[in-house]
C-alpha positions in Angstrom: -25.4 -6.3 10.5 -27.0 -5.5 7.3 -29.5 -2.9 8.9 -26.7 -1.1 9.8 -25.8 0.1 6.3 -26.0 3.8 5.5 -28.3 4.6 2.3 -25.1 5.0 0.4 -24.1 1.8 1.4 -27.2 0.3 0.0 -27.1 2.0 -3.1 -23.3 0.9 -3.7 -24.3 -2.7 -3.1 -27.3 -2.3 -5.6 -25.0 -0.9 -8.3 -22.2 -3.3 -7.7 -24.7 -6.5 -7.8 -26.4 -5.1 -11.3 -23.6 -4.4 -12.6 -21.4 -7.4 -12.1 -25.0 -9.4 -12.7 -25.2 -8.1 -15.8 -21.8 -8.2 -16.6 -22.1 -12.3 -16.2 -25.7 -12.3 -18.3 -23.1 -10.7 -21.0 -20.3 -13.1 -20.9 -22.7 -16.2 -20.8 -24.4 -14.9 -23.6 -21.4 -13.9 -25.9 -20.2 -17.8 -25.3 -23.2 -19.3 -25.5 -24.2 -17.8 -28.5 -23.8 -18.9 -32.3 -21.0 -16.4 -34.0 -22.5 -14.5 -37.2 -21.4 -14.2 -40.1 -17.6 -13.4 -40.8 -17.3 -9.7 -41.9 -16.4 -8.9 -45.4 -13.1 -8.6 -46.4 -11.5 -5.1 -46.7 -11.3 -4.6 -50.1 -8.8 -1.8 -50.8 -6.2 -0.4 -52.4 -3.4 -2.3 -50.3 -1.6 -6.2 -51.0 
């Protein structure tokens, strides 16, 4: 079955796995990691 894909097919399936892949390396890492540091304060001319 999977020799019957067109070479469209195969780069659909390509982009699709890279890209969720990579989407799933992202999340991991943005929970995983250690926040920085808080960002400033917005010091303005409001209360």
């Amino acid at each position: 079955m999977l020799a019957s894909l067109t070479m469209i097919g195969w780069i659909f399936m390509l982009a699709s796995t890279v890209s969720v892949t990579a989407l799933t390396v992202w999340c991991f890492k943005e929970v995983l990691t250690e926040p920085g540091e808080p960002p400033e304060p917005h010091v303005g001319l409001g209360p």
